[in-house]
MIDOSE-1310 file (N, C-alpha, C; in nm, 2 decimals, decimal comma, always signed):
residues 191
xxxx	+0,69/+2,83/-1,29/+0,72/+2,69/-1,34/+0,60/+2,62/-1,39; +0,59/+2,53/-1,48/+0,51/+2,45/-1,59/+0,45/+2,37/-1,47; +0,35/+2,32/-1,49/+0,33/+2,20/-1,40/+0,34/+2,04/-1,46; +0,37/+1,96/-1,39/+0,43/+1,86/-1,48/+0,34/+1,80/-1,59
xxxx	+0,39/+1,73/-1,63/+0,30/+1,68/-1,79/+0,24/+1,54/-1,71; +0,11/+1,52/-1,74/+0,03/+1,41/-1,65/+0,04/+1,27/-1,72; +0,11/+1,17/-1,77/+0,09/+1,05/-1,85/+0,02/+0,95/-1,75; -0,08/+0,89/-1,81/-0,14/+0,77/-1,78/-0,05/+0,64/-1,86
xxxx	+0,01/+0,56/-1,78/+0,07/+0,46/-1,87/+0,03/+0,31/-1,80; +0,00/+0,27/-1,92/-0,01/+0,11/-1,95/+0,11/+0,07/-1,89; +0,09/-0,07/-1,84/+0,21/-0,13/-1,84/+0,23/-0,25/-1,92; +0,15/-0,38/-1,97/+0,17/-0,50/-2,01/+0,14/-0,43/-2,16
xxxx	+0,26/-0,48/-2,22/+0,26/-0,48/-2,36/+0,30/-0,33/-2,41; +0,33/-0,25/-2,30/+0,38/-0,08/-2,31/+0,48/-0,12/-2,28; +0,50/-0,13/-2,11/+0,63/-0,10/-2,02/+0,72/-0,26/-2,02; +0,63/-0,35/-2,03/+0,68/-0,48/-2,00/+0,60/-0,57/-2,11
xxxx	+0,69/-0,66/-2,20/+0,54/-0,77/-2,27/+0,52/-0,84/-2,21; +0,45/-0,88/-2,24/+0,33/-1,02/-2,18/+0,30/-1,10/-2,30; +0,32/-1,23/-2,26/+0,25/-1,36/-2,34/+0,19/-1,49/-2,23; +0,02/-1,43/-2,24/-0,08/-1,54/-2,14/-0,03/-1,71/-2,20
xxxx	+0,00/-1,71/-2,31/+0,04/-1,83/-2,30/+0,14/-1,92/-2,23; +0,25/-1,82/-2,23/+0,40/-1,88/-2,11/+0,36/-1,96/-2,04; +0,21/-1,91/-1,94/+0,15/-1,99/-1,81/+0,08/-2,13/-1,85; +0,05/-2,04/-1,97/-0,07/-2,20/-2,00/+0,02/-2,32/-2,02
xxxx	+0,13/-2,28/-2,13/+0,18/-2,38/-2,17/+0,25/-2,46/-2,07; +0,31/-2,36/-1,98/+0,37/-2,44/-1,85/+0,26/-2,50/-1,76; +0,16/-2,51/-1,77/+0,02/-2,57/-1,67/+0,00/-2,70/-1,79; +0,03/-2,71/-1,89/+0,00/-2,80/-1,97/-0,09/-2,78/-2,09
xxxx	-0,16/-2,64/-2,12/-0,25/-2,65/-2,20/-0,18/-2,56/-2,34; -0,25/-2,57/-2,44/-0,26/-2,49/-2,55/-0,33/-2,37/-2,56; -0,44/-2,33/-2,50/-0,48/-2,21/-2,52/-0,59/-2,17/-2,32; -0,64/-2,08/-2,30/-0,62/-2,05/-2,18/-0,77/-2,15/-2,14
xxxx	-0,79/-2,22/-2,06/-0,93/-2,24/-2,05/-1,02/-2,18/-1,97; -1,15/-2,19/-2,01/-1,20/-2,07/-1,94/-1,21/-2,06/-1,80; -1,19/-2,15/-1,71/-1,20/-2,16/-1,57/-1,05/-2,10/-1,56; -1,00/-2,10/-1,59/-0,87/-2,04/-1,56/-0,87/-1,86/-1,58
xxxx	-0,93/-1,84/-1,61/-0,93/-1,70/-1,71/-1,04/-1,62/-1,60; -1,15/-1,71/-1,60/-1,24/-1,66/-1,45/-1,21/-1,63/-1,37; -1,10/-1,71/-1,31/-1,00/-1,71/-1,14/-0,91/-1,56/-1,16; -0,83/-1,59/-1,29/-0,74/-1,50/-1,32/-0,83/-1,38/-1,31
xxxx	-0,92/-1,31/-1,38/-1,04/-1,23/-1,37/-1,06/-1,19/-1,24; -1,12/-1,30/-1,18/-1,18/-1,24/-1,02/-1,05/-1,18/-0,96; -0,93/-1,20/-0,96/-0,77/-1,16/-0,88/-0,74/-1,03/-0,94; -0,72/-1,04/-1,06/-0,70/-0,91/-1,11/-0,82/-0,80/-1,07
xxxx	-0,90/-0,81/-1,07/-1,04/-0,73/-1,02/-1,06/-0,72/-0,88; -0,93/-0,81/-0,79/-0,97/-0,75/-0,66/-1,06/-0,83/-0,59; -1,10/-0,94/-0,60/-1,27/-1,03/-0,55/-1,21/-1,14/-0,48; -1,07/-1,20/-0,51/-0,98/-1,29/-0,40/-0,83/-1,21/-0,38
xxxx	-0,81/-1,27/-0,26/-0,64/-1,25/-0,23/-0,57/-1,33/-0,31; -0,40/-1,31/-0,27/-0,35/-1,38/-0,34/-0,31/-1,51/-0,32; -0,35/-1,54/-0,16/-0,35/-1,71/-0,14/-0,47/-1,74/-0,15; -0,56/-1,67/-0,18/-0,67/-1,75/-0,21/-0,67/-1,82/-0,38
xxxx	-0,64/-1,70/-0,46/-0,60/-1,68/-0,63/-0,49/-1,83/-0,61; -0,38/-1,84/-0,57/-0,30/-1,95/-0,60/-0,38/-2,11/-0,53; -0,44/-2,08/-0,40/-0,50/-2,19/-0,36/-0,60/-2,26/-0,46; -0,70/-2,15/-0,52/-0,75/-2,23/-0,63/-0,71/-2,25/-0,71
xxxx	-0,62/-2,21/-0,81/-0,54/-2,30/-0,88/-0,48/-2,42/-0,88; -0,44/-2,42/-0,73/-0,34/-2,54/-0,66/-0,49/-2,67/-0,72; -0,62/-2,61/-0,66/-0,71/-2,72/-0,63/-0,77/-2,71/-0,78; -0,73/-2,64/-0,87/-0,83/-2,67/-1,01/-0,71/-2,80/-1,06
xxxx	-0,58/-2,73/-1,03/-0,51/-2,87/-1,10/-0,45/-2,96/-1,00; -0,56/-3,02/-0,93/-0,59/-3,14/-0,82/-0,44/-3,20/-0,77; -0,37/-3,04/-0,76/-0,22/-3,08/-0,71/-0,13/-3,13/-0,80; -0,16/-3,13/-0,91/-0,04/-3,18/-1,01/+0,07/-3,06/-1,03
xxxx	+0,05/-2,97/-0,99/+0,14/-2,87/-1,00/+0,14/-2,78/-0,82; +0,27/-2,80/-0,80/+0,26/-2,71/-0,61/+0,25/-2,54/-0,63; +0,21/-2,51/-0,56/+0,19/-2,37/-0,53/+0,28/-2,25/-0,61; +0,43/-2,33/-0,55/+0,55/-2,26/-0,57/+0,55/-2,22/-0,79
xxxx	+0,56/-2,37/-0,84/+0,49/-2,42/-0,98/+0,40/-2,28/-1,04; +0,31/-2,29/-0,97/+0,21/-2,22/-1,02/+0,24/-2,06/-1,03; +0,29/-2,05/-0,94/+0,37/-1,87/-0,91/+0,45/-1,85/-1,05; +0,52/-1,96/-1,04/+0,63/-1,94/-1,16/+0,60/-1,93/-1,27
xxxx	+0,46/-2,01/-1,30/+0,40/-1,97/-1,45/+0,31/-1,90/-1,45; +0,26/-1,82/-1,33/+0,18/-1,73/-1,34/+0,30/-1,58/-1,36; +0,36/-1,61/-1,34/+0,50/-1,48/-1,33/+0,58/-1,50/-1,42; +0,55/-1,60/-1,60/+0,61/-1,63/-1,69/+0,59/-1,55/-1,77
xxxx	+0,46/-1,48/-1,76/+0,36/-1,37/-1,85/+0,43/-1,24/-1,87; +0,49/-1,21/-1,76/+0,53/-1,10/-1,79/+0,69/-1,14/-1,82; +0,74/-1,10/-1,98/+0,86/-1,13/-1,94/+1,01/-1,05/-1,98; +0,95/-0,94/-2,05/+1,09/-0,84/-2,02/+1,04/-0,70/-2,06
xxxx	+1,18/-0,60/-2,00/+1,09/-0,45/-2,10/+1,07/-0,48/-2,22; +0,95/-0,35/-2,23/+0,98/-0,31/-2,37/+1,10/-0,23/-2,46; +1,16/-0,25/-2,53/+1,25/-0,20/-2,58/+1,29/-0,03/-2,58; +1,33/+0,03/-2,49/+1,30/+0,19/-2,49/+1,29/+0,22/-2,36
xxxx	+1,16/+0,14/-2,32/+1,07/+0,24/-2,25/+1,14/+0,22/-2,12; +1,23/+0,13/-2,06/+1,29/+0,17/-1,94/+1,38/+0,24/-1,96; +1,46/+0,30/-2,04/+1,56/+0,46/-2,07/+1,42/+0,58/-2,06; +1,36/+0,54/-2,15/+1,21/+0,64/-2,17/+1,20/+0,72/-2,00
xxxx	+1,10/+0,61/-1,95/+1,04/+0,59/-1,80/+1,13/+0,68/-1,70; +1,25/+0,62/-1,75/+1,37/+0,63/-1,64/+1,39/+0,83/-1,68; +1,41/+0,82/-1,78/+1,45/+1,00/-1,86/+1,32/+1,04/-1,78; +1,23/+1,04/-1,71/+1,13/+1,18/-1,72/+1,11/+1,20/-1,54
xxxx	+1,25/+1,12/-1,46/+1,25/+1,18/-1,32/+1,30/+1,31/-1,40; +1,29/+1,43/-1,30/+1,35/+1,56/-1,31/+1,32/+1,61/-1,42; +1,25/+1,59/-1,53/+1,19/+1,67/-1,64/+1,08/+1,71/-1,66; +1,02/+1,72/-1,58/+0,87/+1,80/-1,62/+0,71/+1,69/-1,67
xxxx	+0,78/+1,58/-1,65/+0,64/+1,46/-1,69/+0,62/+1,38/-1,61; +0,52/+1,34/-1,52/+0,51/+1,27/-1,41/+0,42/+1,15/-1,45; +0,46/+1,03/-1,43/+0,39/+0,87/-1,51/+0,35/+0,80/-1,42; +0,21/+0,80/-1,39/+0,13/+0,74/-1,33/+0,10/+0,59/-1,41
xxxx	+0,11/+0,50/-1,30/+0,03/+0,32/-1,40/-0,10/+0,34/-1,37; -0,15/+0,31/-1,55/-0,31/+0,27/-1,53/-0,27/+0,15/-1,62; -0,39/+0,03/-1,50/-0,35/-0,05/-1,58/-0,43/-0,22/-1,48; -0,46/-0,29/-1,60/-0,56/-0,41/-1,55/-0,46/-0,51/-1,49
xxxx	-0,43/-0,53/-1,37/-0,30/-0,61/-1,31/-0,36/-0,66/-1,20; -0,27/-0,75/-1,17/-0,29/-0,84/-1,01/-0,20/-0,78/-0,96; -0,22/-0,76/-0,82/-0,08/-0,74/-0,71/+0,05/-0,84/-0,74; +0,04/-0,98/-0,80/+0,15/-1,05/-0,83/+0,25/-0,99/-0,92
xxxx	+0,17/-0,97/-1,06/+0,24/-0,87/-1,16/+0,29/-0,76/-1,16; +0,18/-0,68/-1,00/+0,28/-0,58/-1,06/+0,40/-0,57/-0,96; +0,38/-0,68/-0,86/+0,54/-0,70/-0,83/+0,61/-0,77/-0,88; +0,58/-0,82/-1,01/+0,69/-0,90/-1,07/+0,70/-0,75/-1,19
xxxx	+0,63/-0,65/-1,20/+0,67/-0,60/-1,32/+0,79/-0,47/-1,23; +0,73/-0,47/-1,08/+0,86/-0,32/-1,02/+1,00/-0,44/-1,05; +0,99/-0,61/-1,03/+1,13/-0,67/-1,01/+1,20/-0,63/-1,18; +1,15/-0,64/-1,29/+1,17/-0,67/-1,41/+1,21/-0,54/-1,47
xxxx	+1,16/-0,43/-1,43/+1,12/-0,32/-1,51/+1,20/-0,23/-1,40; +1,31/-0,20/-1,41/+1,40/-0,10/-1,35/+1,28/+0,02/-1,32; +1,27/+0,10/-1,42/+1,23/+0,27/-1,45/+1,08/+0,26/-1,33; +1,07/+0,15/-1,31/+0,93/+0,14/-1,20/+0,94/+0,20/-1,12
xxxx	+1,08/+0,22/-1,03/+1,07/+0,33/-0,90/+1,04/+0,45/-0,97; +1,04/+0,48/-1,06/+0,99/+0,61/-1,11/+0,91/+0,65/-1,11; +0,83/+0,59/-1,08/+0,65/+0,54/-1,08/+0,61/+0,48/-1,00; +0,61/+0,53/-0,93/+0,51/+0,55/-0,80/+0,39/+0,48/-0,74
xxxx	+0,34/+0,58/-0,81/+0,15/+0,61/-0,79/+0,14/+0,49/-0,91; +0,00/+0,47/-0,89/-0,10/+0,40/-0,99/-0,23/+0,37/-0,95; -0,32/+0,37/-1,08/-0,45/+0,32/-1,05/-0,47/+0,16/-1,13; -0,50/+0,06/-1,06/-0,48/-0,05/-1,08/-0,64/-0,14/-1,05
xxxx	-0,64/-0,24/-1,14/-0,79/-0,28/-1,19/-0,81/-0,35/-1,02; -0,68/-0,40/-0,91/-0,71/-0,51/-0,84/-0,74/-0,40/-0,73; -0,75/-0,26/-0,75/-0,79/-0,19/-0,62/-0,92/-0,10/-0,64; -0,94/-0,08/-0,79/-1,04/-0,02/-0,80/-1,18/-0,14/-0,87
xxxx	-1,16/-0,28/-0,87/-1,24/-0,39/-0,88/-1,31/-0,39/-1,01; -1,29/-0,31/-1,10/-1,31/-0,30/-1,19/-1,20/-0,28/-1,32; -1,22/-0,32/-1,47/-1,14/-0,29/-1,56/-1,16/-0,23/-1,66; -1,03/-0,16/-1,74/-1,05/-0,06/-1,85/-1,13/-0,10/-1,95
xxxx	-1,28/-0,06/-2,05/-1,22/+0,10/-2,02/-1,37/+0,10/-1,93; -1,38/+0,06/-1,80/-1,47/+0,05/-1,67/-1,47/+0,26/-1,66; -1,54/+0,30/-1,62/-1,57/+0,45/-1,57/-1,52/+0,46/-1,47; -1,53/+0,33/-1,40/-1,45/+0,35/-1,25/-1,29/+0,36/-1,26
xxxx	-1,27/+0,32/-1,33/-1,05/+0,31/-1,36/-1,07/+0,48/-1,40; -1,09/+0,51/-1,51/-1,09/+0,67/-1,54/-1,14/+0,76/-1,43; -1,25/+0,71/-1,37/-1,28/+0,86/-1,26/-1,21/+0,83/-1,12; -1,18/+0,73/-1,12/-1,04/+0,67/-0,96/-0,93/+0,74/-1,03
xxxx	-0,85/+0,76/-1,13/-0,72/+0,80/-1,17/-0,79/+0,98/-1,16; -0,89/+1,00/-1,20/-0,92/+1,16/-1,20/-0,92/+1,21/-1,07; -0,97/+1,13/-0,99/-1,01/+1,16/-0,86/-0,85/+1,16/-0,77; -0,78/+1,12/-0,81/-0,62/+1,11/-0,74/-0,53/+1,20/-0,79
xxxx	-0,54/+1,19/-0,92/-0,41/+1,27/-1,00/-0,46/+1,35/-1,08; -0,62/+1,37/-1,13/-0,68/+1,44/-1,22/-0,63/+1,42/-1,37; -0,67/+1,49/-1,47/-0,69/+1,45/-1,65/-0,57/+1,45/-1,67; -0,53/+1,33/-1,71/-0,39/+1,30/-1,78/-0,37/+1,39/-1,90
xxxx	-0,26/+1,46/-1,89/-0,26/+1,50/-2,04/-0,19/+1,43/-2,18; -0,15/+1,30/-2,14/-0,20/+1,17/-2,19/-0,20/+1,04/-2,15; -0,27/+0,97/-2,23/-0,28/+0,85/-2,22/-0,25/+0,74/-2,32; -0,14/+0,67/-2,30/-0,12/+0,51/-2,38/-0,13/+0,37/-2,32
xxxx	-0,18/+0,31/-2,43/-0,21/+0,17/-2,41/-0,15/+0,09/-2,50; -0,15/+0,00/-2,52/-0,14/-0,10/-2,69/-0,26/-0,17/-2,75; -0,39/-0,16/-2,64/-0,53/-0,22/-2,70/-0,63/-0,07/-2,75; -0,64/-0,11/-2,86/-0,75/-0,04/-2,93/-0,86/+0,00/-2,83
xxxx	-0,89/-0,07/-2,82/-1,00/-0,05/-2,78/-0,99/+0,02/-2,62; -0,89/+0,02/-2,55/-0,90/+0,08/-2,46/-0,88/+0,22/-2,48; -0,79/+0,25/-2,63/-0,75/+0,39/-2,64/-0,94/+0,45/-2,66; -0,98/+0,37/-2,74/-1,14/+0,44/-2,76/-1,23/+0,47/-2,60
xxxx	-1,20/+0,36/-2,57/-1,25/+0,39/-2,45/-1,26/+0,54/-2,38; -1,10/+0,56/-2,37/-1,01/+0,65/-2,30/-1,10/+0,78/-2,35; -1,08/+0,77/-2,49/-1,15/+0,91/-2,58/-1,27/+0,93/-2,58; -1,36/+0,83/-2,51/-1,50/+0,79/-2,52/-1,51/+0,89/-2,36
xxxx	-1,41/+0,93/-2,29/-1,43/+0,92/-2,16/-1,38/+1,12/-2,19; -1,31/+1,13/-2,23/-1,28/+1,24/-2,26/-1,10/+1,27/-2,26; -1,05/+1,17/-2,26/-0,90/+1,20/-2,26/-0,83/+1,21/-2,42; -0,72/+1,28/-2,39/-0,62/+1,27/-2,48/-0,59/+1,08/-2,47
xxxx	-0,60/+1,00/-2,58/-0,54/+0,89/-2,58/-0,47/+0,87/-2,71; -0,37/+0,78/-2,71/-0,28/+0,73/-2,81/-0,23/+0,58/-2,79; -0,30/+0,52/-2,91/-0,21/+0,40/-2,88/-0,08/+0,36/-2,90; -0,02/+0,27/-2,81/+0,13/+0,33/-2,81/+0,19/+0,17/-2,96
xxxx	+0,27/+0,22/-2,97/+0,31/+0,13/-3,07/+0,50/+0,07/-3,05; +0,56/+0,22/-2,98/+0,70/+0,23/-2,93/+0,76/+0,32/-2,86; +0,84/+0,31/-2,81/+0,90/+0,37/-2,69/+0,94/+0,56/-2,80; +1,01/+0,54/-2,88/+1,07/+0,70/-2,94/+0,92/+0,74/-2,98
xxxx	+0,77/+0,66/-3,07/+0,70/+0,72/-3,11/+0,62/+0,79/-2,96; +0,64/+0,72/-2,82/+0,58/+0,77/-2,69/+0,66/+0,91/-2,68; +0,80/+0,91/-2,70/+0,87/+1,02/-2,67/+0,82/+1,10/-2,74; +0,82/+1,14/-2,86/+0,82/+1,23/-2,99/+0,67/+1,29/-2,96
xxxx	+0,55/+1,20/-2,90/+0,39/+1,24/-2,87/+0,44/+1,33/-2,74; +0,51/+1,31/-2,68/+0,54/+1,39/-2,49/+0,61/+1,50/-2,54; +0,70/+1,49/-2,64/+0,77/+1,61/-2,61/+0,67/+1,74/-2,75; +0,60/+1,63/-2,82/+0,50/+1,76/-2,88/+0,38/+1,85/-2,76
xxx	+0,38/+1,76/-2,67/+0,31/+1,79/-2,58/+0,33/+1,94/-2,48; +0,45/+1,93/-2,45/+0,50/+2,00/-2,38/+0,60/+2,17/-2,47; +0,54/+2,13/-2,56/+0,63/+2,27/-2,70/+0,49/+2,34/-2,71
């Protein structure tokens, strides 16, 4: 028997889109400011929890918005699949491809992305920026996913520059663009 086919998958803007602005605009601004972007940063990288992550927010915006408020526009970001990829995700229990998350997330997201994104119990495992404290394309996210599941036999993202990264590190990478062009790369894979 084959051994399964290894995918490294993205999830924001692969499996689920994302638009940072949802939050801002619901916090009241126009584009992200940078103290906001810092907090968001330190959380995603693991450096605060998650009551600590909303408590400072609570106190950057001096209580004009409650706790509960702030969850809700921080969980605006992510806001539906991508077109495909939960039939995709969902098609490769029992077939021979096993899909691991790599991917720069907070513990909030990516429980709002298992709530959003059906095909997630499918997927399991992941190497995630809020446990390995670092982000793509960091050396530590690539050799934490090597060190667990070993060399993907591939890898997609939707940022350029992380696919270079990826290739810079020595993987198969592709950036993904759509759910059938992700299929059509997996199943040349495996012929």
């Amino acid at each position: 028997m084959k051994k399964p086919l290894l995918l490294a998958l993205d999830i924001g803007n692969v499996c689920v889109h994302i638009n940072h602005l949802n939050c801002v605009e619901k916090l009241g601004y126009t584009e992200i400011p940078d103290e906001l972007r810092n907090v968001a940063l330190a959380y995603e990288c693991g450096r605060c929890s998650e009551n600590d992550f909303f408590a400072e927010l609570h106190s950057m915006f001096n209580g004009r918005f409650s706790v509960s408020e702030i969850k809700n526009a921080f969980d605006s970001i992510l806001i539906k699949p991508v077109p495909g990829m939960d039939e995709l995700v969902s098609s490769f229990a029992g077939s021979g491809i096993k899909a691991v998350f790599f991917s720069d997330i907070s513990p909030t997201h990516l429980r709002r992305t298992r709530e959003i994104f059906p095909a997630a119990k499918f997927v399991p495992d992941g190497i995630y920026s809020f446990e390995s404290g670092a982000l793509k394309p960091s050396r530590i996210m690539f050799e934490r996913f090597e060190q667990l599941f070993g060399k993907p036999d591939l890898y997609t993202d939707d940022r350029e520059e992380l696919i270079a990264g990826a290739k810079d590190f020595g993987w198969n990478a592709v950036q993904f663009t759509d759910a059938e062009l992700l299929k059509s790369q997996l199943m040349k894979l495996r012929d």
